[in-house]
NUDO-149239 format. One line per 8 residues: number of its first residue (from 1); for each residue x, y, z of N, C-alpha, C. Coordinates in pm, whole numbers. Example, Ala and Ser with C-alpha at 12.3 -4.5 7.8 and 13.67 -1.06 7.14 Angstrom:
BEGIN
1) 1319,-569,780,1230,-450,780,1320,-330,780 ~ 1285,-225,708,1367,-106,714,1290,3,787
This chain:
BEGIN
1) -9238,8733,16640,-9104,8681,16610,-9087,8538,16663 ~ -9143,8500,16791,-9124,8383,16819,-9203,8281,16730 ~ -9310,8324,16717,-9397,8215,16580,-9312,8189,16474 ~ -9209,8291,16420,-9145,8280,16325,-9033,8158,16346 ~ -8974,8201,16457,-8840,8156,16506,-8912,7926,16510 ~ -9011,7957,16591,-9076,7835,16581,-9084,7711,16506 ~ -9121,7842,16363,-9149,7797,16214,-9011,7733,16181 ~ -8974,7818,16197,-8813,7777,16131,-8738,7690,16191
9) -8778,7680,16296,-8698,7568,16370,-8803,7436,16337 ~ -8908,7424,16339,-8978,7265,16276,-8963,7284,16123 ~ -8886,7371,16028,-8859,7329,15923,-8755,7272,15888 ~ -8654,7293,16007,-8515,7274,16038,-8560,7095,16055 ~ -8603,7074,16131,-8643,6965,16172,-8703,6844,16111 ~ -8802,6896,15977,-8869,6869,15873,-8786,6790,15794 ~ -8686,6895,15752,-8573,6864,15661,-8515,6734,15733 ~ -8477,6760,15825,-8338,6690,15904,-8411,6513,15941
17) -8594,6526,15958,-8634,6385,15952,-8672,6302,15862 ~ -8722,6409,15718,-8763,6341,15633,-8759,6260,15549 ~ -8632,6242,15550,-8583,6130,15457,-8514,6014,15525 ~ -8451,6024,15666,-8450,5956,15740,-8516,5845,15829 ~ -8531,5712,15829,-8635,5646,15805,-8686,5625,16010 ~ -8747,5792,16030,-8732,5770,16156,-8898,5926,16170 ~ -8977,5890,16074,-9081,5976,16051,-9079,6099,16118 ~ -9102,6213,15960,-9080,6342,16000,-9207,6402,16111
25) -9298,6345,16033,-9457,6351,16069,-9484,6380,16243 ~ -9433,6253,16258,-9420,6230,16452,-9329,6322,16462 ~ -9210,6361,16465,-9115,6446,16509,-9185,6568,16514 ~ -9221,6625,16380,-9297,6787,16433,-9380,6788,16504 ~ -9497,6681,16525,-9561,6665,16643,-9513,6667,16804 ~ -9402,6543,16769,-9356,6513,16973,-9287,6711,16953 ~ -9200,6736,16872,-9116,6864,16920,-9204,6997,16919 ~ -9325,6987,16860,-9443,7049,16916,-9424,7130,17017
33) -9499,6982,17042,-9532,6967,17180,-9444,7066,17263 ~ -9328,7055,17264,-9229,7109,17391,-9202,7294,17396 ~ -9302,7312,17249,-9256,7450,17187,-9349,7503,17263 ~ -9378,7673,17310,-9417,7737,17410,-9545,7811,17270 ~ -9540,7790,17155,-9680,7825,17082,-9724,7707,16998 ~ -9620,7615,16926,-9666,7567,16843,-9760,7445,16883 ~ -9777,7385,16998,-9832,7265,17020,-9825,7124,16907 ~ -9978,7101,16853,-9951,7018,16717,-9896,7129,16597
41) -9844,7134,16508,-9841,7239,16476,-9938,7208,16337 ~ -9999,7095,16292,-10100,7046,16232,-10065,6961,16108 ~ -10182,6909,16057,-10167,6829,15890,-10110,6876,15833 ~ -10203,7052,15796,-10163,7114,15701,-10016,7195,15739 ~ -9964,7248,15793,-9838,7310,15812,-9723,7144,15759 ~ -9742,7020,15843,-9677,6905,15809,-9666,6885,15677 ~ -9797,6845,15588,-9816,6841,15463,-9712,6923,15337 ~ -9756,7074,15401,-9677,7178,15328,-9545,7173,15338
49) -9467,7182,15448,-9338,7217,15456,-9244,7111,15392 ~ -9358,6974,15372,-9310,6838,15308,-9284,6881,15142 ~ -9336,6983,15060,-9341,7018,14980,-9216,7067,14966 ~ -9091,7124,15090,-8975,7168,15049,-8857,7069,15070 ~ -8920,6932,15086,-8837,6855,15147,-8828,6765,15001 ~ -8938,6761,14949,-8984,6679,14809,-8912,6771,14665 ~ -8892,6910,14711,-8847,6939,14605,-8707,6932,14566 ~ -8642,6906,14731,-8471,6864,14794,-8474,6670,14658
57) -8574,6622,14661,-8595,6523,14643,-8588,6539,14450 ~ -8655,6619,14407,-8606,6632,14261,-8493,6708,14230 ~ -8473,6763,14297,-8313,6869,14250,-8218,6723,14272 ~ -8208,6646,14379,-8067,6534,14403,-8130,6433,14297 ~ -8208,6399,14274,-8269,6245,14197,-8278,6295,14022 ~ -8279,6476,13972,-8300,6515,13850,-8271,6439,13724 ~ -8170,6360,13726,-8105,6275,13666,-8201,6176,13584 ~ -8236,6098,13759,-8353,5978,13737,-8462,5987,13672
65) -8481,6157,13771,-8645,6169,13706,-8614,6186,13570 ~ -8584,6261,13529,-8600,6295,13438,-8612,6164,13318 ~ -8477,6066,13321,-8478,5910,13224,-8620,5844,13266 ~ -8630,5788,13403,-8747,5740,13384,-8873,5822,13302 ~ -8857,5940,13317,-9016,6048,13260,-9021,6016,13119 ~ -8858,6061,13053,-8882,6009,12895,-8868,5897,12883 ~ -8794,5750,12890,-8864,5648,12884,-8987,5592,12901 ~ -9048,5660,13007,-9216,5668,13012,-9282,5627,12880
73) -9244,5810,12903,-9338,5805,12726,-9267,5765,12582 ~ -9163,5756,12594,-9080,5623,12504,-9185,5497,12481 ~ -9171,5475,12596,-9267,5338,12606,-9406,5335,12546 ~ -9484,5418,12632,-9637,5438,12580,-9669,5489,12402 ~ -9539,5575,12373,-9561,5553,12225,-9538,5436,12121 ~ -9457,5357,12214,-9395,5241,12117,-9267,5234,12063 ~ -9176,5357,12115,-9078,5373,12053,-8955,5241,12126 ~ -8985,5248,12205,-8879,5098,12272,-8999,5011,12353
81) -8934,4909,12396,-9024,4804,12491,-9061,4859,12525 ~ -9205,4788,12565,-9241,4798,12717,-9212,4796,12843 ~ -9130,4636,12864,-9033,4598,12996,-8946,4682,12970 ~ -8892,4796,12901,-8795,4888,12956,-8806,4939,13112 ~ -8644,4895,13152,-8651,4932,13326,-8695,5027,13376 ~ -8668,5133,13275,-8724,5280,13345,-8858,5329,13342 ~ -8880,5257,13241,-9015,5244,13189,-9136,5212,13313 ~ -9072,5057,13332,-9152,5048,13408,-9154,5079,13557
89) -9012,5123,13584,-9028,5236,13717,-9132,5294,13680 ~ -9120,5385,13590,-9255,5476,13583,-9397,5415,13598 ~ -9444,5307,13521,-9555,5279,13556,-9566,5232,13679 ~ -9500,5173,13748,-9459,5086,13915,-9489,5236,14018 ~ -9447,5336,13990,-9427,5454,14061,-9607,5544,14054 ~ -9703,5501,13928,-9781,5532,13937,-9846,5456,14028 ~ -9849,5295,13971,-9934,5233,14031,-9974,5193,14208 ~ -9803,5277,14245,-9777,5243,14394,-9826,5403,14466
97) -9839,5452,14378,-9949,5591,14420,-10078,5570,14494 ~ -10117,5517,14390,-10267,5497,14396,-10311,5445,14530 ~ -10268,5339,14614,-10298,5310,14773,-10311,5447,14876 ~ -10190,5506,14875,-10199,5569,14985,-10300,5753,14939 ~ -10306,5746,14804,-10400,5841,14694,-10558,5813,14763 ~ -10600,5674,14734,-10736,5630,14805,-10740,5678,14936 ~ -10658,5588,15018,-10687,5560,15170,-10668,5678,15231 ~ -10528,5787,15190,-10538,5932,15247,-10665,5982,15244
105) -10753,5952,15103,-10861,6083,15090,-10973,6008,15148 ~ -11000,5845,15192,-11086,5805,15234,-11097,5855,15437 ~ -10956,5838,15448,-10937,5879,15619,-10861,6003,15633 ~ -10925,6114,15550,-10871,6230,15616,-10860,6251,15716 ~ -10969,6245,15747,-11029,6315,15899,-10960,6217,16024 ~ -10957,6084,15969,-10875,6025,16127,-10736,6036,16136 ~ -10703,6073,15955,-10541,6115,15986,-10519,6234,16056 ~ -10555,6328,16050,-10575,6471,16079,-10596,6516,16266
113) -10660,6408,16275,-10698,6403,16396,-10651,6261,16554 ~ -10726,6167,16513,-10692,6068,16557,-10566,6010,16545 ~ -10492,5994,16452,-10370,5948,16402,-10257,6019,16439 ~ -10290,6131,16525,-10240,6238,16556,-10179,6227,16661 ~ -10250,6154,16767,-10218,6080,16949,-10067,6070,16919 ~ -10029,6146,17063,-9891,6135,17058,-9858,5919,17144 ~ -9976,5875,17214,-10029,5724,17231,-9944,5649,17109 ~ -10017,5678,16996,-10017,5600,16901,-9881,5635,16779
121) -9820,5729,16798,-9714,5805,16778,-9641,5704,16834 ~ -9609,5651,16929,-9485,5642,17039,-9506,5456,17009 ~ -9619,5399,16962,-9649,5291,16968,-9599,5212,16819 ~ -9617,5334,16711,-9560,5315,16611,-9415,5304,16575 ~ -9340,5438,16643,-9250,5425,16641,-9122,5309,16699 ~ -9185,5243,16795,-9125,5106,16865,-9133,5047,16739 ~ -9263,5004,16734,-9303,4899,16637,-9240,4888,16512 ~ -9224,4967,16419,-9167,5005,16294,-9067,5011,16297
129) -8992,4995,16392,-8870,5040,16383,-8785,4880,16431 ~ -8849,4818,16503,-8813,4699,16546,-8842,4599,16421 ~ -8931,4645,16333,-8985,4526,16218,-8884,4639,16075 ~ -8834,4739,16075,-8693,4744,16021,-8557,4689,16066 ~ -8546,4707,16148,-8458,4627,16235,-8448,4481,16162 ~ -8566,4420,16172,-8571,4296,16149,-8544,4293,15996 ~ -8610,4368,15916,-8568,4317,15753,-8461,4413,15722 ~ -8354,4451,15792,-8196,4468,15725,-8153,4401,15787
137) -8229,4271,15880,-8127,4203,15942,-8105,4075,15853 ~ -8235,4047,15812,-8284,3925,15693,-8310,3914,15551 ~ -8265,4032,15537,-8327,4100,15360,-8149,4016,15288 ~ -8200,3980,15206,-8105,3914,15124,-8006,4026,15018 ~ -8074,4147,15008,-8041,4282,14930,-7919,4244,14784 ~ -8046,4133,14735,-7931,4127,14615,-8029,4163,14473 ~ -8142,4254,14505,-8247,4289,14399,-8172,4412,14389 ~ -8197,4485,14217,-8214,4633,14249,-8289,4671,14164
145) -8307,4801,14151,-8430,4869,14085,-8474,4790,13926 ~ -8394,4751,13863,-8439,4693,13747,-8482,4540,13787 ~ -8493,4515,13843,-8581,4361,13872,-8763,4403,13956 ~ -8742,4514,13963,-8900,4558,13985,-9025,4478,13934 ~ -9126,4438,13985,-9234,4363,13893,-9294,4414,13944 ~ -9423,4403,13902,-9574,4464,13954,-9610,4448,14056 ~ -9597,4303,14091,-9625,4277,14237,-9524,4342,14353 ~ -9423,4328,14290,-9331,4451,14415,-9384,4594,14444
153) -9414,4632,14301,-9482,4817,14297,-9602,4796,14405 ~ -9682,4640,14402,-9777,4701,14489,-9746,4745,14622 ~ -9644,4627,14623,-9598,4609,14767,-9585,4752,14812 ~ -9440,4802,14771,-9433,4919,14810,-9539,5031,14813 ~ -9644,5009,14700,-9703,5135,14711,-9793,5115,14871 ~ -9832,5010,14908,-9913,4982,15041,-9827,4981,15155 ~ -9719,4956,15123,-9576,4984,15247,-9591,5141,15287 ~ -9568,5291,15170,-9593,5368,15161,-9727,5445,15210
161) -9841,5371,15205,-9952,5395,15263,-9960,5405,15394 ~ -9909,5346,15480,-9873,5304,15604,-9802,5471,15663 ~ -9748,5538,15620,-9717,5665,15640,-9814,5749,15683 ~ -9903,5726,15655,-10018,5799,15638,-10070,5824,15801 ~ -9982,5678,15875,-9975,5722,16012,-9856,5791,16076 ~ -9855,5869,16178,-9713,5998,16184,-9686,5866,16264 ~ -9508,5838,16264,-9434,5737,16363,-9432,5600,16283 ~ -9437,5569,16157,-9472,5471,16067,-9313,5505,15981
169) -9315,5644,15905,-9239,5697,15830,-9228,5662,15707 ~ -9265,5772,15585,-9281,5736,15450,-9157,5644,15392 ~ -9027,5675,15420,-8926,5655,15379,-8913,5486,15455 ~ -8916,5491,15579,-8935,5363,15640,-8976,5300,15627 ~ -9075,5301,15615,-9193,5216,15575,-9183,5130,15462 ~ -9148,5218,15355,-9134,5158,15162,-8977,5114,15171 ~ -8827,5159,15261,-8751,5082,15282,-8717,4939,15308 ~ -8825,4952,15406,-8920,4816,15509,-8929,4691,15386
177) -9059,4736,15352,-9075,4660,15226,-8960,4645,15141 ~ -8903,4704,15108,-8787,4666,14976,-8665,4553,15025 ~ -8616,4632,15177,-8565,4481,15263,-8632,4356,15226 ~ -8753,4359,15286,-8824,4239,15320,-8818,4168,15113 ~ -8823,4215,15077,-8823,4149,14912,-8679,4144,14851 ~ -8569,4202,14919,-8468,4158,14897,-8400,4236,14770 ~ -8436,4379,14853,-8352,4478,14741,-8236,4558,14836 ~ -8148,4580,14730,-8000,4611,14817,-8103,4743,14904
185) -7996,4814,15025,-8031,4947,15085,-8042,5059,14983 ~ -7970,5044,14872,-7946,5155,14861,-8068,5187,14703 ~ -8096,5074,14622,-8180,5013,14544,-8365,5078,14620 ~ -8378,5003,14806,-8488,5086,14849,-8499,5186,14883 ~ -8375,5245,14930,-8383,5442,14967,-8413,5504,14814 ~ -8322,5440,14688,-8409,5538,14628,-8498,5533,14570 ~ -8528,5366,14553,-8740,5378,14462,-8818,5442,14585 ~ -8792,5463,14753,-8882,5524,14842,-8890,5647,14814
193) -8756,5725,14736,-8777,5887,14739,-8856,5916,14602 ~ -8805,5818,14510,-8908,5864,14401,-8999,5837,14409 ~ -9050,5688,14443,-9213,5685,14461,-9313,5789,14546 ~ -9223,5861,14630,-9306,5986,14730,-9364,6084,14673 ~ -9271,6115,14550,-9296,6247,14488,-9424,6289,14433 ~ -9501,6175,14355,-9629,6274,14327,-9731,6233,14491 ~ -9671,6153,14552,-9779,6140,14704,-9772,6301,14784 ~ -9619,6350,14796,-9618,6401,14873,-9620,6510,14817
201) -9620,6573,14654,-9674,6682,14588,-9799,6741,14594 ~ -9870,6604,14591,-10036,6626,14573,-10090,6652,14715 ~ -10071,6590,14834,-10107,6620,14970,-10029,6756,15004 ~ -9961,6788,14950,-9898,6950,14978,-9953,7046,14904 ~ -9973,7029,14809,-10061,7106,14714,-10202,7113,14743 ~ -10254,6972,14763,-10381,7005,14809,-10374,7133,14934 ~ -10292,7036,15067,-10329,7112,15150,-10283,7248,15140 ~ -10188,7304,15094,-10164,7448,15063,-10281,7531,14966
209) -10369,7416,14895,-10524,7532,14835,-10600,7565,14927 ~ -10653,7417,15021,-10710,7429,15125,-10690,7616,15198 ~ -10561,7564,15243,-10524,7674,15373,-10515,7832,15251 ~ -10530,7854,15141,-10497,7950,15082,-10697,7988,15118 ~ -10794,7878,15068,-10908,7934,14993,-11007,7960,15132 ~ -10934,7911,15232,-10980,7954,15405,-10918,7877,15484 ~ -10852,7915,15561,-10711,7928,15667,-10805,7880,15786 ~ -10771,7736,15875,-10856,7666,15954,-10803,7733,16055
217) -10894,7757,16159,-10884,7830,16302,-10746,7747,16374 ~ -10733,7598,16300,-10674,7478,16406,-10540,7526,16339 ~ -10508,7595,16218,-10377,7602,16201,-10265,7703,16298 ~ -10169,7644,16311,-10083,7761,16437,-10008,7834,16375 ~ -9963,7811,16219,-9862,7918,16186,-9975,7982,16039 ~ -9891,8098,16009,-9908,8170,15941,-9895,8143,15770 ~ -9963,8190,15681,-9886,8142,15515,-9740,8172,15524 ~ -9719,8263,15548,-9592,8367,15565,-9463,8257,15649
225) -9511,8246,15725,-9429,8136,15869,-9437,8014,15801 ~ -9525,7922,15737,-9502,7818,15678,-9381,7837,15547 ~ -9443,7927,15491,-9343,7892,15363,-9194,7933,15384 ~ -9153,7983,15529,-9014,8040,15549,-8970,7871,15592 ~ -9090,7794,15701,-9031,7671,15733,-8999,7570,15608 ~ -9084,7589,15454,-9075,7489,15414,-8917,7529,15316 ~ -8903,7668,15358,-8768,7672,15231,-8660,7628,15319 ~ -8656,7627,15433,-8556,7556,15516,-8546,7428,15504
233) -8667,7380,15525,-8676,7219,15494,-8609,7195,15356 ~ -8658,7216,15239,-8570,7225,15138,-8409,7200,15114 ~ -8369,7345,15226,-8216,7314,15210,-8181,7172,15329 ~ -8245,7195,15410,-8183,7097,15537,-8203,6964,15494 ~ -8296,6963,15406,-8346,6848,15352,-8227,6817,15189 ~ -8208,6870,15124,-8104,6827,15005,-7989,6783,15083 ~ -7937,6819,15243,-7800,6775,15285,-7826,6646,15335 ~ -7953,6627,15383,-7974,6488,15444,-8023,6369,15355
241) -8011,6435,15267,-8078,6309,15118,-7897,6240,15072 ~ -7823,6382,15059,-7686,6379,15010,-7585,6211,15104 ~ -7616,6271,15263,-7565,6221,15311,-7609,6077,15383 ~ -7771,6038,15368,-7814,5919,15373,-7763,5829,15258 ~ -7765,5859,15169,-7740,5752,15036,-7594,5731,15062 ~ -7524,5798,15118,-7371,5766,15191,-7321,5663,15218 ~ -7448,5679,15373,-7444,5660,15494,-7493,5498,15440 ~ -7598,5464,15386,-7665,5328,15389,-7573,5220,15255
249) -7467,5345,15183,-7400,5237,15129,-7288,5149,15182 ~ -7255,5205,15324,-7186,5154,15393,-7196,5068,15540 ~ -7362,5137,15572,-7405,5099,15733,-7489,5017,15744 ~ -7522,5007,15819,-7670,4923,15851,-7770,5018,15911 ~ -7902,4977,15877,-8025,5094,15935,-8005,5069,16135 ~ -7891,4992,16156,-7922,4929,16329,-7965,5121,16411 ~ -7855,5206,16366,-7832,5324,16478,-8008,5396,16462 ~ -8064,5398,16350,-8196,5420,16339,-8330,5371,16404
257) -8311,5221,16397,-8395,5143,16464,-8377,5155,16605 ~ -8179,5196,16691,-8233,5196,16813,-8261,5359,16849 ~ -8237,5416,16754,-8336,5574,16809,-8479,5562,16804 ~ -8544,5514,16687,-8664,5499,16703,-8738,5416,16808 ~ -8660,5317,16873,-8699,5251,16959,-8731,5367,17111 ~ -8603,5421,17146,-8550,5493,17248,-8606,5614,17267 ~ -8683,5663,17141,-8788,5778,17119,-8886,5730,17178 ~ -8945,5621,17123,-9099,5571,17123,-9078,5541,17289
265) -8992,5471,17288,-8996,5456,17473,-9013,5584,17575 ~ -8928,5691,17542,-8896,5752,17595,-9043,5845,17627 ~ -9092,5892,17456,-9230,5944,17514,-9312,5882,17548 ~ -9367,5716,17567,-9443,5680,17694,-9407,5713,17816 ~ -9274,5731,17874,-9264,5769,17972,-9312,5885,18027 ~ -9313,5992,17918,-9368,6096,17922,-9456,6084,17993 ~ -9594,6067,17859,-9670,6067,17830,-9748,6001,17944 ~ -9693,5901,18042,-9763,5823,18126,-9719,5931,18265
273) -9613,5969,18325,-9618,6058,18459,-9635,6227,18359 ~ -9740,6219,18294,-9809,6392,18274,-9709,6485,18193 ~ -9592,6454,18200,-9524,6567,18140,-9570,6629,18011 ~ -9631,6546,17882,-9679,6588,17819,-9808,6535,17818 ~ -9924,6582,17702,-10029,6562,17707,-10098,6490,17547 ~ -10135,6376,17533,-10145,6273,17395,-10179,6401,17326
């Protein structure tokens, strides 16, 4: 019961970081840590439960997806432009795939592992969060999604790549970038949630065949215990999508940047007199 209770509480958690540009990734890790079974609680449990947070992500965005999908193929048949806006969201949304598609499957193993240091966790999170800080302080935010060009898609898609380290944050990260090029807040929260979707489908899917076709000794929860955390994430996750797009049409990312700061500080302190262990 406590494995369960565990589960459910880092799905609680899942939800409640993931879209928040303050990485979910590191959070289930540092709150791990403090849990009396779960320790790391791993890639694959992270990966997966991201799968209920992504699907929070097509139920609120259904709208979008859906226009951009048929303008898609609008486009590719010939039936309207090419430069159609939605259009080329769609191709922009593929092409900004493809970075963190490579580099995930080239550095599994150091994401999985190495990338893992609660060190480098705590180092990121300063960092990233201080260089958001900086581009909603300087971002001109008078772009929005229909002024997209190719060279922006890359941008973001390699902004997005950068996730790939926990304490970086998917959402942060591709926010980051959209500041820095001078797209309103609310213009980068949502090309960051759509561009995630086939990233964070396919690394959930993968890793959920993985753990189906042999279950790694290193995993701590159960099939059973994951998929109760990821339907939580799901719901906890559709209220925090609801209420960010709110929140950033009116605020500034400042209260974010100084949590992430005040985190990252806080677990060096840790981390340096023993309390926890990298």
């Amino acid at each position: 019961m406590q494995h369960l209770l565990e589960a459910i509480f880092l799905g609680f958690v899942q939800g409640l970081t993931e879209f928040l540009p303050v990485s979910s990734s590191a959070h289930l890790r540092i709150v791990g840590a403090f849990l009396p079974d779960a320790g790391d609680p791993g890639a694959a449990f992270t990966a997966i439960t991201q799968i209920g947070t992504e699907a929070a992500v097509v139920v609120f965005f259904w709208r979008d997806i859906v226009r951009i999908v048929v303008q898609w193929f609008r486009a590719l048949l010939g039936r309207i432009p090419r430069n159609d806006p939605d259009a080329r969201i769609g191709w922009l949304i593929i092409i900004g795939t493809i970075p963190i598609g490579v580099l995930g499957f080239l550095f599994q193993s150091t994401i999985e592992t190495t990338f893992r240091s609660l060190w480098i966790i705590a180092a990121t999170l300063i960092l990233f969060g201080v260089i958001l800080g900086i581009a909603d302080l300087i971002g001109s935010r008078r772009r929005e999604l229909k002024d997209l060009t190719v060279g922006h898609g890359i941008v973001f898609g390699l902004a997005q790549s950068l996730a790939l380290i926990p304490g970086v944050s998917r959402s942060g990260g591709t926010i980051t970038a959209g500041l820095l090029l001078g797209y309103t807040r609310e213009a980068a929260a949502r090309y960051a949630f759509l561009l995630a979707i086939p990233a964070v489908f396919a690394s959930g899917f993968f890793e959920l065949y993985k753990t189906v076709k042999g279950p790694s000794h290193h995993e701590v929860f159960s099939m059973g215990e994951t998929a109760v955390a990821t339907v939580v994430a799901f719901v906890v996750g559709l209220a925090v999508i609801a209420f960010f797009m709110r929140w950033i049409s009116r605020h500034s990312f400042l209260p974010f940047v100084v949590y992430r700061v005040a985190l990252g500080a806080a677990l060096l302190v840790l981390l340096s007199t023993g309390v926890i262990q990298p």
